[in-house]
C-alpha positions in Angstrom: 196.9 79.5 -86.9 199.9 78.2 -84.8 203.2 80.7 -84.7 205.5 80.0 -87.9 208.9 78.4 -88.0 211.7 81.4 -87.6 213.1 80.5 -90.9 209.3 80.3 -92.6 208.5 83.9 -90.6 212.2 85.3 -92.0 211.6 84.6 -95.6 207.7 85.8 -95.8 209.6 89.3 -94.1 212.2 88.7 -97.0 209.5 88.8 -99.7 207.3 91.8 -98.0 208.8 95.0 -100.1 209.3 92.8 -103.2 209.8 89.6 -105.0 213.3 87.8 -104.9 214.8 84.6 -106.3 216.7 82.4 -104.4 220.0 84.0 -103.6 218.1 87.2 -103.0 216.3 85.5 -100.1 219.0 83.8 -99.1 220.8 87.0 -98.5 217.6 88.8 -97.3 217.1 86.6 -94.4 220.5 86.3 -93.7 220.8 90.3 -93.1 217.2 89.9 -91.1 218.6 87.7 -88.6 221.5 89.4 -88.0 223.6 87.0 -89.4 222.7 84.7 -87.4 220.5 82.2 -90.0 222.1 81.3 -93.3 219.9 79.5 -95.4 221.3 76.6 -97.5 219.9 75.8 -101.2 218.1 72.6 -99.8 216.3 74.4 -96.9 214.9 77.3 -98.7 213.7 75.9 -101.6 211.7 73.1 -99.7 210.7 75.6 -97.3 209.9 78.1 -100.2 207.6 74.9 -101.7 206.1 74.6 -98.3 204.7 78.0 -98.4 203.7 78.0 -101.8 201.3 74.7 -100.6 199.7 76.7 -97.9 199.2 79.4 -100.4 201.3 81.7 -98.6 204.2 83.0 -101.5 204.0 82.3 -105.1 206.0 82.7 -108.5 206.5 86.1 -109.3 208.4 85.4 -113.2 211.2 83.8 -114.0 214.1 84.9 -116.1 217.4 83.9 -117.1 220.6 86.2 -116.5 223.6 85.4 -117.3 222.8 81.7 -118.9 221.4 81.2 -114.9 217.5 80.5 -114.7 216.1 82.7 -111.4 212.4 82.1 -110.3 211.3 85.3 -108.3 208.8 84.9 -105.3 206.2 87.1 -103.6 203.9 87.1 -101.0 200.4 86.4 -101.5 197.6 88.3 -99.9 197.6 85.3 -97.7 201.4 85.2 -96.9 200.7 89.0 -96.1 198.0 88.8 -93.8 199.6 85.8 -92.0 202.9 87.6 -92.0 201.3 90.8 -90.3 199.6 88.1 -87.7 203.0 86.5 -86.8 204.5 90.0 -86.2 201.8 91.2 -83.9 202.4 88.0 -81.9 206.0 88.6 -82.0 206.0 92.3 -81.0 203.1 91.2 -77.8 205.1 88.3 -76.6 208.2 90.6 -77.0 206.0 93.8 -74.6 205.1 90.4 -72.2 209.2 89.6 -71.9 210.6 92.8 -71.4 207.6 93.3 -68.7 208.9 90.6 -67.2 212.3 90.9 -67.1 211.8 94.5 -66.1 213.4 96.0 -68.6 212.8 99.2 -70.9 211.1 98.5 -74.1 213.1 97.0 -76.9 216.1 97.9 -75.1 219.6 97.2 -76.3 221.6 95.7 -74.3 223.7 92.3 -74.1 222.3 89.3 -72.4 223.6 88.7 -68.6 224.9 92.2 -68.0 
């Protein structure tokens, strides 16, 4: 399987604890990349049909609140496995870098100093 997009990756970590709709993940990966990726309406729902193709999330329910429709999402035993994969690879490369580097283990500190 080759390594997932870092917006594909955030949102399957988004859905792990529970299903969300679309503002939920939104805000969910938002948080997860430190504030770094913020998720527009176009990119996360073609990205959230993407996954649903490769069998990775599917719908949860749908409801409406507030006259708003919300479709809620979750992982699939699929989109779990692969999302357990990805991490693994993630946290090695991550033990391979900080070998490298010669730095302590997930370490804090701020790049160049």
């Amino acid at each position: 399987m080759k390594p997932l997009r870092e917006q594909s990756y955030l949102i399957l970590l988004a859905l792990a604890p529970e299903p969300l709709y679309g503002y939920g993940i939104i805000a969910a990966v938002h948080e997860l990349s430190d504030e770094r990726i913020r998720l527009g309406a176009g990119t996360l729902y073609g990205a959230l049909d993407r996954l649903a193709t490769d069998g990775l999330l599917a719908t949860d329910h749908e409801e409406v609140v507030d006259g708003r429709f919300r479709r809620y999402y979750r992982l699939t035993g699929a989109g779990r496995r692969v999302l357990i994969t990805e991490t693994q690879r993630l946290a090695q490369l991550a033990r391979r870098a900080t070998g490298r580097l010669g730095i302590p283990p997930f370490a804090t500190t701020r790049a160049g100093r």
